[in-house]
MARKOLZA-626795 format. One record per residue: residue number from 1; residue in one letter; x, y, z of N, C-alpha, C in turn. Coordinates in steps of 0.05 Angstrom, whole numbers, m for minus. Example, Ala and Ser with C-alpha at 12.3 -4.5 7.8 and 13.67 -1.06 7.14 Angstrom:
NODE     i   aa     n.px     n.py     n.pz    ca.px    ca.py    ca.pz     c.px     c.py     c.pz
NODE     1    A      264     m114      156      246      m90      156      264      m66      156
NODE     2    S      257      m45      142      273      m21      143      258        1      157
//
This chain:
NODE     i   aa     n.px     n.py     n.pz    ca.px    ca.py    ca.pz     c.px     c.py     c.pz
NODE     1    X       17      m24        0        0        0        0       18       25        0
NODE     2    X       11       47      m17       36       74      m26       31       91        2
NODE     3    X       43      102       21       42      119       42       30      136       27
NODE     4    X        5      157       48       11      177       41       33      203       42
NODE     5    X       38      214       27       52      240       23       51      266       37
NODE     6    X       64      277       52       61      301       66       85      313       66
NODE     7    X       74      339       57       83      368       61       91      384       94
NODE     8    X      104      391      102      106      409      121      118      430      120
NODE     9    X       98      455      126      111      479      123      124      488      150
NODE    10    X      133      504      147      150      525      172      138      520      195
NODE    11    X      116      533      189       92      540      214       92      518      234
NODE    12    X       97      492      219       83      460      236      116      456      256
NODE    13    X      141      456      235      161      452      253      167      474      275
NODE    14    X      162      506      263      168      520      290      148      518      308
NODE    15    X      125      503      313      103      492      331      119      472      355
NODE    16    X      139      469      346      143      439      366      163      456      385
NODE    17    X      166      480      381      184      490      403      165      518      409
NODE    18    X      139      515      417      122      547      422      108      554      450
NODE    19    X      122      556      463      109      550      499       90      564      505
NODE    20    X       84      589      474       69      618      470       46      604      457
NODE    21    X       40      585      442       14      574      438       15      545      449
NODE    22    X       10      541      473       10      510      483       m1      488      470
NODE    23    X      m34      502      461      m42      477      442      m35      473      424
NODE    24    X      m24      491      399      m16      483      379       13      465      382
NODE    25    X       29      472      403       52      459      410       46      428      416
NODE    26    X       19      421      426       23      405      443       15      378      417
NODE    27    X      m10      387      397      m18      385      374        8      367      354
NODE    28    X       32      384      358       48      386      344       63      361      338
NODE    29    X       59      368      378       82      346      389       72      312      382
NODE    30    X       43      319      392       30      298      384       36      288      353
NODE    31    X       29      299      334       39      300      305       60      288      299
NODE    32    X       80      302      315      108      281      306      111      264      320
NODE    33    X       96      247      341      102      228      354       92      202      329
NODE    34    X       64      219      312       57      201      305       70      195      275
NODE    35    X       92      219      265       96      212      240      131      202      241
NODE    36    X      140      201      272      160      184      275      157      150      285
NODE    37    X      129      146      283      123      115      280      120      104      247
NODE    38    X      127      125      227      129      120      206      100      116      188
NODE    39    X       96      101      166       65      104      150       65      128      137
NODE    40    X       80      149      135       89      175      114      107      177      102
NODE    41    X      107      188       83      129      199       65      137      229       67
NODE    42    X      152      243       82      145      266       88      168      279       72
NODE    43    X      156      314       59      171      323       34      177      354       54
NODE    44    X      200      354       57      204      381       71      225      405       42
NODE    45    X      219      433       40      235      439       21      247      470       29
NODE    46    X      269      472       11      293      495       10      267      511       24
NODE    47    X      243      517       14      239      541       24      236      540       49
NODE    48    X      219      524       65      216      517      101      247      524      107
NODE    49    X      265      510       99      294      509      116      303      550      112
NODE    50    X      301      559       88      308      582      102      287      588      114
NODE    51    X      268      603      120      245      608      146      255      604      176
NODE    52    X      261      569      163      264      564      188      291      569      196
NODE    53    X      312      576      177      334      592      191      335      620      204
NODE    54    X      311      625      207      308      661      217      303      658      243
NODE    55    X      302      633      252      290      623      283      328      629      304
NODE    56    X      328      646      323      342      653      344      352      617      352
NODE    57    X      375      615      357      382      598      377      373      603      411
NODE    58    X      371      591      420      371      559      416      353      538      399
NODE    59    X      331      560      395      307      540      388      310      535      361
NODE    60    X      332      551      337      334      535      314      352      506      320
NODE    61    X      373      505      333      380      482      345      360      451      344
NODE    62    X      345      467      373      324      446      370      305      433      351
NODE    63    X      292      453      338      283      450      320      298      428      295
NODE    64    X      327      436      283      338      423      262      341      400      277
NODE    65    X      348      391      307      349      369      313      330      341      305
NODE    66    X      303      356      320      278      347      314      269      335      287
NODE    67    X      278      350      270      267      345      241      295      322      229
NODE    68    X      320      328      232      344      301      236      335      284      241
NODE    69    X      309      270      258      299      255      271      274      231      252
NODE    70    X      271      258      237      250      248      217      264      246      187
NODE    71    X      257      221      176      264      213      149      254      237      133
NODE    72    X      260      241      107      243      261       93      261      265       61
NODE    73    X      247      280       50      260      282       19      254      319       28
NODE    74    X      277      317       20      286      359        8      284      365      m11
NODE    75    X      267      381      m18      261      384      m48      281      414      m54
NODE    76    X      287      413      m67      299      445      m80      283      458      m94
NODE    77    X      293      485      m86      269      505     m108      284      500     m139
NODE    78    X      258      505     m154      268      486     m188      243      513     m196
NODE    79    X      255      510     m224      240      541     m243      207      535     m241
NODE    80    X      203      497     m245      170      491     m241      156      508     m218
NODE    81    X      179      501     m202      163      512     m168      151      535     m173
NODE    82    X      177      558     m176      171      583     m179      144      589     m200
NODE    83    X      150      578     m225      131      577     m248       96      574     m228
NODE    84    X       89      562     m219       69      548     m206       66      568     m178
NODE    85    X       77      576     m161       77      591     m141       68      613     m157
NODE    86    X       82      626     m178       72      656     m189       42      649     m200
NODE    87    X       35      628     m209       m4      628     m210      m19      637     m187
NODE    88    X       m8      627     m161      m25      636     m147      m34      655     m137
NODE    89    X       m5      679     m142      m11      710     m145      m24      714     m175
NODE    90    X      m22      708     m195      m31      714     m217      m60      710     m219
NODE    91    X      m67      689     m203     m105      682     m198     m109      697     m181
NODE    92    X      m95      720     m167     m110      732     m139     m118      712     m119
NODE    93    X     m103      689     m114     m114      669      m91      m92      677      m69
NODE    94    X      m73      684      m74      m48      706      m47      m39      725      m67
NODE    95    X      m22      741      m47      m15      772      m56       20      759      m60
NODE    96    X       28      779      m74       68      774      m81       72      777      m49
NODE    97    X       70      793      m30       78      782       m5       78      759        7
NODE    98    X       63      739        1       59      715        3       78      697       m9
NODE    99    X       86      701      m25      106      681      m45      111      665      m31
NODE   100    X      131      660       m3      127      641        1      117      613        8
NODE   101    X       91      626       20       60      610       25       59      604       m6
NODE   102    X       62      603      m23       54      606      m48       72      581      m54
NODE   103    X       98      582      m53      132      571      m62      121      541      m43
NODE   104    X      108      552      m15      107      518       m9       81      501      m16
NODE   105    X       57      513      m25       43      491      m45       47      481      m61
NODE   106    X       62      513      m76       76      495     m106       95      467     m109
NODE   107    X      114      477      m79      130      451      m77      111      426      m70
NODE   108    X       89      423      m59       81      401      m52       62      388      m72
NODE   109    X       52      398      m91       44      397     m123       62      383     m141
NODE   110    X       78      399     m134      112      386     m151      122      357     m144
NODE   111    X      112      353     m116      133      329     m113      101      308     m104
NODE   112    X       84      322     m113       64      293     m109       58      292      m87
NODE   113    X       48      315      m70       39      303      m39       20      298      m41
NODE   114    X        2      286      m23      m29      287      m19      m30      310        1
NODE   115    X      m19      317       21      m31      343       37      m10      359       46
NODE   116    X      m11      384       53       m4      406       63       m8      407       92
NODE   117    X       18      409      102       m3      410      130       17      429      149
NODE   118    X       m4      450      160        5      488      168      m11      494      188
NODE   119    X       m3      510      210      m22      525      226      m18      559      212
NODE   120    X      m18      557      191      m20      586      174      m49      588      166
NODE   121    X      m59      602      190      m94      594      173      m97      628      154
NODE   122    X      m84      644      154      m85      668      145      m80      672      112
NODE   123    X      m63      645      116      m49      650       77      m60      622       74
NODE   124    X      m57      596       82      m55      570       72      m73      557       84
NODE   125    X      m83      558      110     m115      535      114     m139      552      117
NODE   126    X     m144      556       93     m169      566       89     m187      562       65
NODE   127    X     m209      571       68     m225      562       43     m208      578        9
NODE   128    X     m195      595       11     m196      600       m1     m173      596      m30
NODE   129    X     m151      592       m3     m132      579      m14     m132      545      m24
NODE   130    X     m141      531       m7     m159      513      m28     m172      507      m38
NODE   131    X     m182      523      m37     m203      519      m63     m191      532      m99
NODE   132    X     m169      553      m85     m147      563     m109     m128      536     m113
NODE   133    X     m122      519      m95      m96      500      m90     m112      483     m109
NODE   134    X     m134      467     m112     m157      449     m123     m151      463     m145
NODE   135    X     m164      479     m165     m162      493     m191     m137      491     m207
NODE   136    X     m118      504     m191      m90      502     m207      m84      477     m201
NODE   137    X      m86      460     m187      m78      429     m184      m91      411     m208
NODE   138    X     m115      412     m211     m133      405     m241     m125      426     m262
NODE   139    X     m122      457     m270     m109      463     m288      m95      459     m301
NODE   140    X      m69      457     m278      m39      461     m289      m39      421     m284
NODE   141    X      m42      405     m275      m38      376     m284      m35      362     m266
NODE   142    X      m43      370     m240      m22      362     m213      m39      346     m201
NODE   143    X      m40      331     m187      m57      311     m164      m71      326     m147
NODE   144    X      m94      322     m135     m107      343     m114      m94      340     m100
NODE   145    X      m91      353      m77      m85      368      m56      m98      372      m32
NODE   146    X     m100      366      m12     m114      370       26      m91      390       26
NODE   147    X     m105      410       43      m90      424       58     m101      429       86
NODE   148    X      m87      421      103     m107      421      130      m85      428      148
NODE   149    X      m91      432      178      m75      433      212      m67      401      216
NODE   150    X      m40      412      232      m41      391      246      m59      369      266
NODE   151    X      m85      390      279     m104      373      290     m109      348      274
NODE   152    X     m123      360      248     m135      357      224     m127      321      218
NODE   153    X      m94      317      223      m86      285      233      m88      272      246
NODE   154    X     m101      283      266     m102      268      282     m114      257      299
NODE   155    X     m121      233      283     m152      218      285     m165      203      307
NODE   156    X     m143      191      322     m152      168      337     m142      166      372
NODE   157    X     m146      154      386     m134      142      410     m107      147      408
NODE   158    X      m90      128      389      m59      125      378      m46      146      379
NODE   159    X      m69      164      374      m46      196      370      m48      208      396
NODE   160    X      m59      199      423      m52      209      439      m28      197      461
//
């Protein structure tokens, strides 16, 4: 049976070090307990790692530790990415400030994920953005797309 595929943006890994939102931390933590029991394919890319290099030590530390921890494929930004990120300012579904909310659907389009998964509900979990993410994913040729929270995984007993 093919794992599913997951995306993680910025938002989800700087979650696992946030003592300033407890639940989403705790969410988080939960999250990666459950995607270090394996059953994913998880696609992390160039763009998350710089972001996530703007994070102060100690907690970028921790953080790069954490994610060392988890198997994963690094995608590089490639001209497709960009090509596909600039639709989504070009449909009015985010603004050029956004690019990189933009740079990480495109990457997860690119490399075949089934979901997105962000506590960015401002640019990326929202109706609107998928419902833009759906369109250009059937437009431009790409596999659909979930974009949801970390809650959003986590379905059962197991994950607590």
């Amino acid at each position: 049976m093919k794992k599913t595929k997951i995306y993680l943006d910025t938002s989800v890994i700087s979650h696992l070090d946030a003592p300033d939102t407890p639940e989403k931390m705790q969410d988080t933590v939960r999250l990666w307990k459950k995607l270090q029991r394996g059953g994913y394919d998880l696609v992390l890319s160039e763009v998350m790692f710089t972001e996530l290099a703007k994070c102060p030590n100690p907690k970028l530390d921790r953080l790069l530790t954490c994610v060392g921890k988890l198997g994963h494929e690094r995608l590089g930004t490639t001209k497709e990415i960009e090509a596909l990120a600039g639709k989504f300012i070009e449909l009015g579904i985010l603004k050029e400030k956004s690019l990189e909310d933009c740079m990480h659907i495109a990457s997860a389009l690119v490399s075949g994920c089934d979901i997105v998964v962000s506590w960015n509900f401002k640019h990326l979990v929202n109706v609107r953005t998928i419902r833009g993410a759906k369109v250009i994913a059937a437009t431009e040729g790409y596999k659909d797309i979930i974009i949801c929270s970390p809650t959003m995984l986590l379905e059962g007993p197991e994950d607590d």
